[in-house]
Each structure stands twice: as structure tokens, then as C-alpha cells.
C-alpha atoms as a printed R data frame, in Angstrom:
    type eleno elety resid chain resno       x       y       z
1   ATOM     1    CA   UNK     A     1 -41.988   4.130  -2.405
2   ATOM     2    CA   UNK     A     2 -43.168   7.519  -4.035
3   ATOM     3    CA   UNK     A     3 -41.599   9.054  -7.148
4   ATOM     4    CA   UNK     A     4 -40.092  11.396  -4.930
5   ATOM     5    CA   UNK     A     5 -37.846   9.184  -2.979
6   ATOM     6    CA   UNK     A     6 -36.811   6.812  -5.754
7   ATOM     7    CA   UNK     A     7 -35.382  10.009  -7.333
8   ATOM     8    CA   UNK     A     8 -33.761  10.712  -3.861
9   ATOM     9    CA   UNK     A     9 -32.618   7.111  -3.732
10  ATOM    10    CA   UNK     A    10 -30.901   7.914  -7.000
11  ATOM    11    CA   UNK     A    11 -28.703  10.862  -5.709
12  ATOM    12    CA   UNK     A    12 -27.567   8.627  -2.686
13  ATOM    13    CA   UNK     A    13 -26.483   6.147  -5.438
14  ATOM    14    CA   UNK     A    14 -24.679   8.652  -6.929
15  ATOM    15    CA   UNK     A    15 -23.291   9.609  -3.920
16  ATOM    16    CA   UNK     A    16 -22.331   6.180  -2.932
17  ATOM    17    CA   UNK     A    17 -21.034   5.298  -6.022
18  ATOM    18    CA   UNK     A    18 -18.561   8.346  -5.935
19  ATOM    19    CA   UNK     A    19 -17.062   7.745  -2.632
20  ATOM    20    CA   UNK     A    20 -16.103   4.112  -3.561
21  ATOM    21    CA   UNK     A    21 -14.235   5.653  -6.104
22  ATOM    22    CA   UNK     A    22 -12.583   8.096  -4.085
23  ATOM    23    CA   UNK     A    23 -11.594   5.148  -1.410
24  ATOM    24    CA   UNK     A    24 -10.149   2.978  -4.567
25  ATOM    25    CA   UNK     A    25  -7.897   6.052  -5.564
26  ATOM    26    CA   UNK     A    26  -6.924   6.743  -2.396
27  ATOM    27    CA   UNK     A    27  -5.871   2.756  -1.946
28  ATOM    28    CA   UNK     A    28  -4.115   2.735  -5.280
29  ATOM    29    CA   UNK     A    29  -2.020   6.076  -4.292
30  ATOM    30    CA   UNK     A    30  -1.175   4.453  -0.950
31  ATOM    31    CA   UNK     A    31   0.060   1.211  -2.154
32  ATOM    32    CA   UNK     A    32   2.043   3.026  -4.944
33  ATOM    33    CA   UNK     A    33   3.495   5.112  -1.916
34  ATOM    34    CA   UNK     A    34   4.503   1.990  -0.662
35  ATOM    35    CA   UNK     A    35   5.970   0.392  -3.757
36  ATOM    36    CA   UNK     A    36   7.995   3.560  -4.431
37  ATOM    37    CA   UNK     A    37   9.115   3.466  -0.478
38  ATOM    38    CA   UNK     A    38  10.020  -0.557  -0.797
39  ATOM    39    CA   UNK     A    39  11.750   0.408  -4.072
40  ATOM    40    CA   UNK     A    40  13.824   2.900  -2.603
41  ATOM    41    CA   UNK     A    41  15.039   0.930   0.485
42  ATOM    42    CA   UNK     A    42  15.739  -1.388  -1.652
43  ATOM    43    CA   UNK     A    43  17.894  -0.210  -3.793
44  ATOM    44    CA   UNK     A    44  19.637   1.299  -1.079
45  ATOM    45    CA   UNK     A    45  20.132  -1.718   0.776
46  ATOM    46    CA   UNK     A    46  22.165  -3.136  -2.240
47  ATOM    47    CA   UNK     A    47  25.473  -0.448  -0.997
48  ATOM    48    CA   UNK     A    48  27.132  -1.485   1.979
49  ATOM    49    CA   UNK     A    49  27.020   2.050   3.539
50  ATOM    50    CA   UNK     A    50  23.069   1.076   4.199
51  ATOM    51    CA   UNK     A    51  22.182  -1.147   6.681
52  ATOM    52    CA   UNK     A    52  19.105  -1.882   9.450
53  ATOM    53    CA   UNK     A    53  20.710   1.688  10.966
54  ATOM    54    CA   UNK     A    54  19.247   3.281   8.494
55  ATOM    55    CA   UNK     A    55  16.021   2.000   8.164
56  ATOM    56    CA   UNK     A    56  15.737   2.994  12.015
57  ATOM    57    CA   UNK     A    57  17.108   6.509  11.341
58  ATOM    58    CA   UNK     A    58  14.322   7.149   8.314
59  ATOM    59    CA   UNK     A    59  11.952   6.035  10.590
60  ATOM    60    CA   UNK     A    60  12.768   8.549  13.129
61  ATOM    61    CA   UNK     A    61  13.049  11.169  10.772
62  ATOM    62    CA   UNK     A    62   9.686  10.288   9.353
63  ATOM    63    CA   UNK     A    63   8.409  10.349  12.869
64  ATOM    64    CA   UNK     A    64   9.517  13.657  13.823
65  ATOM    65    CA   UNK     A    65   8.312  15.135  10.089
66  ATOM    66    CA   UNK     A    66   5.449  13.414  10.490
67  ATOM    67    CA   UNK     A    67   4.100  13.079  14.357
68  ATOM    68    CA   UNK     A    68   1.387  10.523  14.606
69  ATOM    69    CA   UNK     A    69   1.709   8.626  11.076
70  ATOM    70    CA   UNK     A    70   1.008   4.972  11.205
71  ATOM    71    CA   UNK     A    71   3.042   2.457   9.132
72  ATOM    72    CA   UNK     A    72   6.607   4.157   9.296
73  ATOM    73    CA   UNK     A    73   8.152   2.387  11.584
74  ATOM    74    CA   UNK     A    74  10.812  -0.518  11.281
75  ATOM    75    CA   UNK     A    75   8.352  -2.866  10.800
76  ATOM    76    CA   UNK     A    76   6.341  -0.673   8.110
77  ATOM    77    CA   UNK     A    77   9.193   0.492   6.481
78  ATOM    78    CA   UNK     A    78  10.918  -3.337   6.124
79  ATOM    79    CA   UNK     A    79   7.247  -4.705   4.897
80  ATOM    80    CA   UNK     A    80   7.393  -1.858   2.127
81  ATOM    81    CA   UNK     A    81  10.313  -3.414   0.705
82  ATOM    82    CA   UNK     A    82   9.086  -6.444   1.398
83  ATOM    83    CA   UNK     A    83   6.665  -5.899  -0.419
84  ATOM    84    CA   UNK     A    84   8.643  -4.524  -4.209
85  ATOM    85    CA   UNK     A    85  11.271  -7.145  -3.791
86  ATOM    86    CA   UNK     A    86   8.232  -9.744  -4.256
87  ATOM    87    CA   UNK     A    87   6.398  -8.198  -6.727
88  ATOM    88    CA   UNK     A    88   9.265  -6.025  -8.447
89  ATOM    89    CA   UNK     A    89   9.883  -8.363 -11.406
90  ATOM    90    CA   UNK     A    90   6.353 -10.232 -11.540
91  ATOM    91    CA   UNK     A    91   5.079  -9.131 -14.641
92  ATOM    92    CA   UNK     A    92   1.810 -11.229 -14.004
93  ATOM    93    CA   UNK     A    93   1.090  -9.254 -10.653
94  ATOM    94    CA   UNK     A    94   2.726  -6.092 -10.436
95  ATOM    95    CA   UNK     A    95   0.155  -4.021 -12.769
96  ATOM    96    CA   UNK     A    96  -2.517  -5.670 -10.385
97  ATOM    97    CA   UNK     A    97  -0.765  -4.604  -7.143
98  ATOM    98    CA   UNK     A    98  -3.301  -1.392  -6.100
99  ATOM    99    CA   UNK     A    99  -6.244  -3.504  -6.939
100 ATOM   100    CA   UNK     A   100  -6.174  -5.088  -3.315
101 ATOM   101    CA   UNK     A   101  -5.772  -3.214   0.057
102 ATOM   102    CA   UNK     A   102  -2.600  -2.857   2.338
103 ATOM   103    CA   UNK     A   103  -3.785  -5.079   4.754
104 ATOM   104    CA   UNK     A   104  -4.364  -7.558   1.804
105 ATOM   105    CA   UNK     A   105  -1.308  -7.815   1.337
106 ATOM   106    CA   UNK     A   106   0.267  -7.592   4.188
107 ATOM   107    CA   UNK     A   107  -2.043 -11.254   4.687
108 ATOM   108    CA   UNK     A   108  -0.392 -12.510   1.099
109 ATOM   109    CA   UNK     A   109   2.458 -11.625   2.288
110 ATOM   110    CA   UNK     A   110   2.656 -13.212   5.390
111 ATOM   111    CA   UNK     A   111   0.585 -16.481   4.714
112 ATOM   112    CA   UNK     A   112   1.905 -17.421   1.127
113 ATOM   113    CA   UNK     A   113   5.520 -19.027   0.696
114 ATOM   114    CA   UNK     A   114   5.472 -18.896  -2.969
115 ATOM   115    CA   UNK     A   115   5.247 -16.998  -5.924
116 ATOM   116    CA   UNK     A   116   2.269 -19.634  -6.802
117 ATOM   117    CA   UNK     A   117   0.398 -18.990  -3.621
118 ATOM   118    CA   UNK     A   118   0.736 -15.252  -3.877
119 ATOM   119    CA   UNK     A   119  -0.581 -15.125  -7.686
């Protein structure tokens, strides 16, 4: 390999390097998204006015805002709060939540019984 292309090689590192980055922020914004969705939904599942009605009815509104956004739906939406209730007062996980991906966790969440297994 000439001097040339190791210098080249360099710039693609740099490259590289920079959109890992950018997919790690990106991650971390999404799954505080989430968080901050799950929160919400669940604090307003604690009144009696709220119920699975209106989970269904954000999700249509999000749907019509939003045409063509994944991860909204009933499911999505009930996985998000899912998702804070178990971490919400784990002070041993919950500032290492972003560090995995959604899928990750959706795979913790669904395979792990315990607060053990999901640690």
C-alpha cells in the first residue's frame, strides 16, 4: 500500500468513525423519545379517565400527524411504557438505558422475568 492510500485510508477512518457516532446519538435520542413517551402514558394511566381508549386514540392521532411512522401503534406505544415502568426507579440501569438499541430491549424485555435477568 503506497503513502498515498494509507493517508486515504485515514480519511475513511475518519469518516467511519464519525458516522458511528452519529448512529449512537441518534439511538440515544430515540430511546429517550421512548422513555419520555412510556413516562407519559404512564403517568396518565394512573387517573381513571385514561384507559386502553386512549392509548388507541394517540395512536391514531400520531398516525394521521405522522403518516408512515413505525412504532406508534398500540403495541409500540404499550412497549414504551413498558419499557419506563421497568427501568423508571432502577438506579443501577436507567443512566445505562441509551447505551443498547430498541430492539435490544425490546429482546430484554421480552425474554427476562426479573429485575436480575434484565441487569
Amino acid at each position: 500500500m503506497n503513502e498515498m492510500d494509507k493517508s486515504f485510508d485515514q480519511v475513511v477512518d475518519i469518516i467511519n468513525q464519525a458516522k458511528e457516532n452519529a448512529f449512537r446519538k441518534v439511538n440515544e435520542e430515540l430511546i429517550l423519545m421512548y422513555q419520555a413517551v412510556g413516562k407519559f402514558l404512564s403517568e396518565r394511566s394512573k387517573e381513571a379517565s385514561y384507559g386502553d381508549g386512549y392509548i388507541d386514540s394517540l395512536s391514531e392521532y400520531i398516525q394521521d400527524r405522522f403518516p408512515g411512522i413505525k412504532g406508534f401503534n398500540r403495541r409500540g406505544l404499550y412497549r414504551m411504557k413498558q419499557f419506563y415502568e421497568l427501568y423508571a426507579e432502577n438506579e443501577k440501569v436507567s443512566p445505562m438505558v441509551t447505551q443498547l438499541s430498541w430492539t435490544n430491549h425490546l429482546l430484554i424485555m421480552s425474554g427476562c422475568k426479573s429485575d436480575e435477568e434484565r441487569e
